[in-house]
C-alpha positions as CSV (number, residue, x, y, z in Angstrom):
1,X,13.7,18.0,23.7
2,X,14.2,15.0,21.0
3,X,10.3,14.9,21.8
4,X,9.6,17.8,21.1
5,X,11.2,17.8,17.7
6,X,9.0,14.4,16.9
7,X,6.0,15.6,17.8
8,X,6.2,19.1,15.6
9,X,7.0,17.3,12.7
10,X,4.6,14.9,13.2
11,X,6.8,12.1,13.2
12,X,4.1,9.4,13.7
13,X,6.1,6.8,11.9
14,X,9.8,5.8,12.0
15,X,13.6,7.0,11.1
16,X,13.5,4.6,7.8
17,X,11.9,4.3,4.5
18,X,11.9,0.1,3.2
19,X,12.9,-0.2,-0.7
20,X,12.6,-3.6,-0.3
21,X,11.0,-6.9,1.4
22,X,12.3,-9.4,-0.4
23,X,15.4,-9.8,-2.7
24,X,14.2,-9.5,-6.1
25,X,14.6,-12.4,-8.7
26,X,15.1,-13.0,-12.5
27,X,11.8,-11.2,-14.1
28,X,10.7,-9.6,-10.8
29,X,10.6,-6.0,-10.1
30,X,13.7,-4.3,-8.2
31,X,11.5,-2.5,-5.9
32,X,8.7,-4.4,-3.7
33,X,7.1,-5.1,-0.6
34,X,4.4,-7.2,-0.2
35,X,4.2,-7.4,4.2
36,X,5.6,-5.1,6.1
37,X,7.4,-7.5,8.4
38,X,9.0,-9.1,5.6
39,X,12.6,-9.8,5.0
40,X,14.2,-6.6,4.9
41,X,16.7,-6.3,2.6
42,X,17.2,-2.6,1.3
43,X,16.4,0.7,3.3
44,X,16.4,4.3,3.4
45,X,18.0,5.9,7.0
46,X,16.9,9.8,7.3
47,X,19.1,12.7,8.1
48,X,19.4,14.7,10.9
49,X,18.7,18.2,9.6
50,X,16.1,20.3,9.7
51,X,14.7,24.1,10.8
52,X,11.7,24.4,13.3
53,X,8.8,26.5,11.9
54,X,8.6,30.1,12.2
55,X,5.8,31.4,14.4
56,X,4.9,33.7,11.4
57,X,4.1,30.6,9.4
58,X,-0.1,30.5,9.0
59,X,-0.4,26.8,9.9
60,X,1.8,26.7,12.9
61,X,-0.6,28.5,15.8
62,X,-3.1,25.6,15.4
63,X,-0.2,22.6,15.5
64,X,1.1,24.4,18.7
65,X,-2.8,23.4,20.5
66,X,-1.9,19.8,20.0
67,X,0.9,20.1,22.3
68,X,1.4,20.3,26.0
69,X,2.2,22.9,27.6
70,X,6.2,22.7,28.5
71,X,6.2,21.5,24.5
72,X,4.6,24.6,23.3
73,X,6.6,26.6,25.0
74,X,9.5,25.5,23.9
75,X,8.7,25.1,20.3
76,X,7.8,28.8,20.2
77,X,11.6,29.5,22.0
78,X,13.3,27.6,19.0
79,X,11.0,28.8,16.2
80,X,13.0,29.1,13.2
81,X,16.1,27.9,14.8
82,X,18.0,25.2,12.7
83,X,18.6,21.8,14.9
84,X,21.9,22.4,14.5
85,X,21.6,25.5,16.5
86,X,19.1,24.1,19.2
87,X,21.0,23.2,22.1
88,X,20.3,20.3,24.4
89,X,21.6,22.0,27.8
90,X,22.0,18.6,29.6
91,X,24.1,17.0,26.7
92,X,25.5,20.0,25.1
93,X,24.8,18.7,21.9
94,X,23.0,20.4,19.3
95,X,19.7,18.4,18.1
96,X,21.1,17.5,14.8
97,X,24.4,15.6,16.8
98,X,21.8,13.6,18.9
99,X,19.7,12.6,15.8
100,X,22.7,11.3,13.9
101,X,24.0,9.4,16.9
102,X,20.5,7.5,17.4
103,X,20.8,7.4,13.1
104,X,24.6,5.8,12.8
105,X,23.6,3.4,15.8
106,X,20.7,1.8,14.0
107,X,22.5,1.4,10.8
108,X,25.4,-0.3,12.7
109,X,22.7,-2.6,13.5
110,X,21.4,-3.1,9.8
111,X,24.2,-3.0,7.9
112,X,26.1,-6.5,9.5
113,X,22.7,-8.2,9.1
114,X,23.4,-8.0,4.9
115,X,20.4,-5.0,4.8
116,X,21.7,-2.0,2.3
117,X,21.3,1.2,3.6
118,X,20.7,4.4,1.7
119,X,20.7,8.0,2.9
120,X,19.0,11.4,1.2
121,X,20.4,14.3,0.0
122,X,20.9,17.1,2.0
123,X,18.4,19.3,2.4
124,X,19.7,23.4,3.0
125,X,18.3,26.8,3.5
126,X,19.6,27.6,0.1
127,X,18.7,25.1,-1.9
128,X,15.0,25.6,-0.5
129,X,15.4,29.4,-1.4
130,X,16.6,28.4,-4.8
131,X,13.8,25.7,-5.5
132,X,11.0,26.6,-3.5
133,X,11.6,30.5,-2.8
134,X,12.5,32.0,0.6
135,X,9.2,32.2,1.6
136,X,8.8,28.4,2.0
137,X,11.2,28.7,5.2
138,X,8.8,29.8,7.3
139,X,7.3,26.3,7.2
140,X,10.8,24.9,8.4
141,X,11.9,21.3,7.0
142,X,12.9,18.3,8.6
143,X,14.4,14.9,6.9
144,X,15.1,12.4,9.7
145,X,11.5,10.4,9.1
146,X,11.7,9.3,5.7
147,X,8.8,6.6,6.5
148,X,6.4,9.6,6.0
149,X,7.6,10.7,2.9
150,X,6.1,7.6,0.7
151,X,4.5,4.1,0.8
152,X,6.1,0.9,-1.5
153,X,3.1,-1.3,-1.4
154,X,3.9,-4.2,-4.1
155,X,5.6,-2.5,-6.5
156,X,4.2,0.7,-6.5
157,X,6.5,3.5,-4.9
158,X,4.0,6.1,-4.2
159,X,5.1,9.9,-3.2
160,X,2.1,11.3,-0.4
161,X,0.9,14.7,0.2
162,X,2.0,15.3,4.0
163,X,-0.9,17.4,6.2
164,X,2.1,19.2,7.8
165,X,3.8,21.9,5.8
166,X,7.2,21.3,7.7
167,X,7.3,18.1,5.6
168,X,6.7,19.3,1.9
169,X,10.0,19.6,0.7
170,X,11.3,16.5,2.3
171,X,10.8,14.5,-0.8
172,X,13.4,16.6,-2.7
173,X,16.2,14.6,-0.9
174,X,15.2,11.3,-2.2
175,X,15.3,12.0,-6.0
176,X,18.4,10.7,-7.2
177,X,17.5,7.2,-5.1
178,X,14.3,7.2,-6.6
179,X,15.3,7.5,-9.9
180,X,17.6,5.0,-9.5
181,X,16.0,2.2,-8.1
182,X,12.2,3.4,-10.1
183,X,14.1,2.8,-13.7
184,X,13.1,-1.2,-13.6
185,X,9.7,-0.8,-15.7
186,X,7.9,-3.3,-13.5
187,X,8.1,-0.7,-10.8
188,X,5.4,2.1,-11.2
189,X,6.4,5.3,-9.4
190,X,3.9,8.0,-8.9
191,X,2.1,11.0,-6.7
192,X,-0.7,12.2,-4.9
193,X,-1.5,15.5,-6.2
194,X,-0.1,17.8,-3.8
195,X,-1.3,20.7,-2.3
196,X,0.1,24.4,-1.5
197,X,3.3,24.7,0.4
198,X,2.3,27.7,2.6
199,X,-1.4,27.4,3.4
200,X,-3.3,25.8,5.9
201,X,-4.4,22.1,5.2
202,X,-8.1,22.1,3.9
203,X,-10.6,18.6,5.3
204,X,-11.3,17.3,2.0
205,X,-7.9,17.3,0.4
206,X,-6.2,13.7,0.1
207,X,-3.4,13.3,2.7
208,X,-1.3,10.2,3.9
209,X,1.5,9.9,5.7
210,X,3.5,6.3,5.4
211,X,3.7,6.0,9.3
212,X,-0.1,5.6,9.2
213,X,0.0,3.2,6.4
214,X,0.4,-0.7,6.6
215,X,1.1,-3.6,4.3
216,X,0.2,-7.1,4.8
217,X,-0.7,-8.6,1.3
218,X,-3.2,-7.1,-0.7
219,X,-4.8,-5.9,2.3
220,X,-3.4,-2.2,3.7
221,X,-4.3,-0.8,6.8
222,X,-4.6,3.3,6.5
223,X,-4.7,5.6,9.6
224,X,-7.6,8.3,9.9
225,X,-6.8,11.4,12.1
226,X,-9.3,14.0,13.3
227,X,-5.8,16.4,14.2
228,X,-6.1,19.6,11.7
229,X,-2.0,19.6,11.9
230,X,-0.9,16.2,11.3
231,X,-1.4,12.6,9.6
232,X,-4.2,10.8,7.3
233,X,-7.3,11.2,6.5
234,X,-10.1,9.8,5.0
235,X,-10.0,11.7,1.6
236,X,-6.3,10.0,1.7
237,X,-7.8,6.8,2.2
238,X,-10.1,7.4,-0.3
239,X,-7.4,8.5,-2.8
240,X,-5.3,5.3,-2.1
241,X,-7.9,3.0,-2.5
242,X,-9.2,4.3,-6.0
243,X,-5.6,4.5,-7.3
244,X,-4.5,0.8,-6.4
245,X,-7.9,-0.8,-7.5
246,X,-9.8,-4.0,-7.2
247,X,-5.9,-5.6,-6.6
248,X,-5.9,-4.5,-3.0
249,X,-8.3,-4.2,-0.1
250,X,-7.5,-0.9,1.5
């Protein structure tokens, strides 16, 4: 069931978001990371809430053909169910309980190794209605996967534009961190353009995703995906390259 949870929110990447590779030194920026197996020293942990698409939403019947068959079925059971209402009959535990449980282990790993952890702001039903309108729930929203959500490459912090709609309204939970740690002026913090929260994804619109992206030096590896639903593309690719310039090979 945890599965199927990953694969509909097209959670290609991992739990946590790195702020930081390095500690930073007199004159140096607060926020960078120059290799992605760097020295971690400062990390974002997602959440464990979220809602499952409705079935009324337009994108959703062609994310469903991605999955297999027990998968499908069972995202279309749960469709528009919070996780804190799907059940896992074998643990009794809702889906939100599991994801925190995998969440709190991991940072009991970080944390005694000197890494900081930070966590978003929750994300609710009414502050999407508030912000975003009520209609934007039939997307659903999940916040465990930060890693999607953005890309620190040097010290750029750069905001994506997700393919899946379930994911637009993520970055909302990471505001007041961002603003926090984006005040140093050697850190540039910025966005792709993004695109409309209830409509299909369109081919030539720039999309990343910052489980597809990688950092080693100036050179950055970027994932390409043929899936309509989910991940890069090339117009992302594209996008990334023109924005960081001749200082990295993308």
């Amino acid at each position: 069931m945890k599965n199927m949870i990953m694969v509909l929110c097209a959670l290609l990447a991992f739990g946590s978001f790195p702020i930081s590779a390095r500690p930073a030194k007199a004159g140096e920026p607060s926020v960078y990371v120059d290799y992605e197996y760097g020295d971690l020293k400062e990390v974002i942990v997602g959440l464990p809430y979220g809602m499952s698409p409705s079935l009324e939403a337009k994108w959703f019947a062609n994310a469903l053909k991605v999955l297999p068959k027990d998968e499908g079925e069972y995202a279309r059971k749960t469709a528009g169910m919070l996780w804190t209402e799907m059940i896992n009959p074998e643990t009794g535990k809702s889906e939100t309980q599991m994801l925190e449980e995998e969440n709190l282990a991991f940072i009991a790993i970080l944390q005694p190794l000197g890494v900081i952890v930070y966590r978003p702001a929750e994300i609710t039903v009414d502050f999407i209605k508030e912000h975003y309108g009520a209609d934007v729930l039939l997307n659903g929203f999940s916040q465990d996967f930060p890693r999607d959500n953005m890309a620190v490459i040097g010290s750029n912090v750069i905001e994506f534009n997700l393919r899946t709609p379930i994911r637009k309204v993520d970055i909302s939970g990471f505001r007041d961190i961002l603003s926090e740690k984006c005040s140093d002026s050697a850190v540039r913090w910025f966005s792709m353009p993004h695109t409309e929260l209830l409509e299909p994804a369109r081919a030539d619109t720039p999309f990343l995703e910052g489980g597809d992206v990688i950092v080693l030096g100036r050179t950055i590896f970027v994932g390409n995906t043929e899936n309509p639903s989910v991940g890069s593309n090339e117009a992302g690719c594209r996008w990334l390259k023109n924005i960081l310039g001749d200082h990295y090979r993308v």
